[in-house]
C-alpha positions as CSV (number, residue, x, y, z in Angstrom):
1,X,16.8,-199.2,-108.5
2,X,17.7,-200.0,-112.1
3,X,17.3,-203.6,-112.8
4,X,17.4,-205.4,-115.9
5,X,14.5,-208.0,-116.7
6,X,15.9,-210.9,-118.3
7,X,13.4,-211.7,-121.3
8,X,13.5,-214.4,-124.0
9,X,13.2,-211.2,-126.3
10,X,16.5,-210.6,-125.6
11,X,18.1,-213.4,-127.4
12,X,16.7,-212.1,-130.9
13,X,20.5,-210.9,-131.4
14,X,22.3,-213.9,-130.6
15,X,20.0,-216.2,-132.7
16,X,18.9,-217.3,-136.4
17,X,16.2,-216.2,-137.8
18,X,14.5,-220.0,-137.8
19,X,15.6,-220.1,-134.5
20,X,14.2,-216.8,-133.6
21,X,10.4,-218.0,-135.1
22,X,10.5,-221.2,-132.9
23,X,11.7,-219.3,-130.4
24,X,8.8,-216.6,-131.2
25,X,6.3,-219.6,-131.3
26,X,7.6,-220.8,-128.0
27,X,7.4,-217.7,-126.4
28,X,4.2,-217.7,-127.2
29,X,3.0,-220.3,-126.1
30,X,4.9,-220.1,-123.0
31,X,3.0,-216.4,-122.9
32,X,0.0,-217.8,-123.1
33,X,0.4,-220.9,-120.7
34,X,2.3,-218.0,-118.1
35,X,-1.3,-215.7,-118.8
36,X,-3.2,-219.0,-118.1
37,X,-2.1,-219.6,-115.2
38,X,-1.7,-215.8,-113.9
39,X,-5.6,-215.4,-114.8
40,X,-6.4,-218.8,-112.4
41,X,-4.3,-217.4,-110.0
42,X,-6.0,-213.9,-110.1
43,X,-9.0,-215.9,-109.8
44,X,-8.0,-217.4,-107.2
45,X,-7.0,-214.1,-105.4
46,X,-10.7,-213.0,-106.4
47,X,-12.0,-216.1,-105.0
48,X,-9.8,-215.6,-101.9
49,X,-10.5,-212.0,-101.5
50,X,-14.5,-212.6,-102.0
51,X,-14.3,-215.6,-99.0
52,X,-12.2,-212.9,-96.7
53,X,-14.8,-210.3,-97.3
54,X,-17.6,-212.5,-96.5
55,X,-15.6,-213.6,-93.5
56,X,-15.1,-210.0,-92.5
57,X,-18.7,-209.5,-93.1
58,X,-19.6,-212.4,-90.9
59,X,-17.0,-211.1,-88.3
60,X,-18.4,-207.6,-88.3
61,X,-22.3,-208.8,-87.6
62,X,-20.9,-211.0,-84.6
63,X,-18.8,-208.3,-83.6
64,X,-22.0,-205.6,-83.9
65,X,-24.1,-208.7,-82.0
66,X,-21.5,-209.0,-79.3
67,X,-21.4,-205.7,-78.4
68,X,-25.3,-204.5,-78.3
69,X,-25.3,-207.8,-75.8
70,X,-22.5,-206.5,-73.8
71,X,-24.1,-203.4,-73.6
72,X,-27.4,-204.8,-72.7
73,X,-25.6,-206.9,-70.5
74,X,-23.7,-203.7,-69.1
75,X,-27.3,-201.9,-68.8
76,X,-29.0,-205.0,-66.6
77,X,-25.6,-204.8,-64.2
78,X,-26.1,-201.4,-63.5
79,X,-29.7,-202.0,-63.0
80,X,-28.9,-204.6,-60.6
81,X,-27.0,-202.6,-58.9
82,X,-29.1,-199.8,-58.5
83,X,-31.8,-202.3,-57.3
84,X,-29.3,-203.9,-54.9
85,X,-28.5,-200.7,-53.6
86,X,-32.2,-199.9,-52.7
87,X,-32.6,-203.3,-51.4
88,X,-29.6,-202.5,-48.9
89,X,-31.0,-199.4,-48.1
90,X,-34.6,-200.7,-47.3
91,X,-32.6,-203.5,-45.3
92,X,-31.1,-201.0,-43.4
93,X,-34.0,-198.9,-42.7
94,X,-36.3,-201.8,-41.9
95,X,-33.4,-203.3,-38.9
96,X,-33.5,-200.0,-37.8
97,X,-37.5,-199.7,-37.1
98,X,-37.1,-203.2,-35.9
99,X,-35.1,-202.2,-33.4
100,X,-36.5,-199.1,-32.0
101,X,-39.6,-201.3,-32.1
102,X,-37.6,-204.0,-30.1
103,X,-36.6,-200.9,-27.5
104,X,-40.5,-199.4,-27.2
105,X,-41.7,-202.8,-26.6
106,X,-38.7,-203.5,-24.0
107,X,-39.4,-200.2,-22.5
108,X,-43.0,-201.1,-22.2
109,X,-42.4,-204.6,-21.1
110,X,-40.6,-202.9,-18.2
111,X,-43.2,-200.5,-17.6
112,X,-46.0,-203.0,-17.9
113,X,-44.1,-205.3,-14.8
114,X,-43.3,-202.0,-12.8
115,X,-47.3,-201.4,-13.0
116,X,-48.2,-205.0,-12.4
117,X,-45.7,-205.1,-8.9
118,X,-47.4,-201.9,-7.9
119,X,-50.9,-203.3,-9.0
120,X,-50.1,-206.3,-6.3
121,X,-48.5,-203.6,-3.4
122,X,-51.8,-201.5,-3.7
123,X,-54.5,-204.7,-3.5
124,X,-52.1,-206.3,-1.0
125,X,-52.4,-202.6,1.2
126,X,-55.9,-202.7,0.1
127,X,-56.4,-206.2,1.3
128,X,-54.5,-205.2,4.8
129,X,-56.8,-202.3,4.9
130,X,-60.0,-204.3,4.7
131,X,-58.3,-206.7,7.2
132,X,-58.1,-203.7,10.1
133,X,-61.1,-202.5,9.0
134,X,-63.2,-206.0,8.8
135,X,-61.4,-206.2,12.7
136,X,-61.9,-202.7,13.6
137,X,-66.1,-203.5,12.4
138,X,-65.5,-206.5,14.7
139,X,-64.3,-204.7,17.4
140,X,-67.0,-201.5,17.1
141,X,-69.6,-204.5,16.8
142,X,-68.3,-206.4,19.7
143,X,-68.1,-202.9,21.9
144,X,-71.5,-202.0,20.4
145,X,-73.1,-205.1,21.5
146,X,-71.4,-204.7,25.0
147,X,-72.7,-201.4,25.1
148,X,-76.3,-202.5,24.1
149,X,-76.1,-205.0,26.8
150,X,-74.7,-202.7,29.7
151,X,-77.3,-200.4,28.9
152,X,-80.3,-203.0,29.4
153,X,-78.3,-204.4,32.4
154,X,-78.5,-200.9,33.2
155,X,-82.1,-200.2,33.0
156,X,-82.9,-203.6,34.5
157,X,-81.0,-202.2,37.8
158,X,-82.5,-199.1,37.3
159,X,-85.8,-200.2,37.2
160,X,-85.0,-202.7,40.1
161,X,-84.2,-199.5,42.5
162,X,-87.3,-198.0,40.8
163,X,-89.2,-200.7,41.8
């Protein structure tokens, strides 16, 4: 691009030379008002530029914060997780012994009644048994003392013949 700056500079060749030193003077001054107020603006841009950095700064350090927390934060989750996991597991593990320990004791429950009905049969036979054989004494008593009492009648007659 060629461009042409317009410049009061420019108007030395259409002006007087008074004209041209009141015109210098005024350029001048106009310079130095125009530098003036381009140095507060550049301070300004410092000022600007100094407040963004700190900002940026500032951001940075929360951003840095943020993410060593998420990452903590990531690290506990995982953690978790594992110990959730085991805690499952251990669940699992201890409803399964609970149960084969709800079967053994089911199973011996059953066993335990099946001995218990037999227990009863036997003292009952037992019981039946001691019943004959209480009568069955009885009886041999009974036949005994029959027997006892034919052989005296016996003797009596016998010595009544004898006699």
């Amino acid at each position: 691009f060629v461009g042409f700056t317009y410049s009061r500079d420019y108007m030395l060749l259409g002006s007087s030379g008074r004209e041209n030193s009141v015109s210098h003077n005024t350029d001048t001054v106009d310079t130095r008002e125009h530098n003036g107020e381009l140095e507060s603006l550049l301070e300004r841009e410092r000022m600007e530029v100094e407040a963004l950095e700190e900002k940026q700064r500032v951001l940075l350090q929360q951003l840095e914060t943020v993410s060593r927390r998420e990452a903590e934060m990531r690290e506990e989750t995982t953690r978790l997780e594992k110990s959730l996991t085991m805690a499952r597991h251990d669940l699992k593990e201890s409803q399964r012994r609970i149960e084969n320990e709800i079967e053994v004791r089911r199973k011996t429950e059953g066993q335990l009644t099946e001995l218990k009905r037999k227990l009863e049969e036997e003292q009952n036979k037992r019981a039946r048994e001691m019943n004959n054989n209480q009568q069955v004494n009885d009886k041999i008593n009974f036949m005994e003392k029959q027997l006892t009492e034919l052989k005296r009648k016996l003797e009596e007659e016998q010595n009544k013949r004898a006699r």
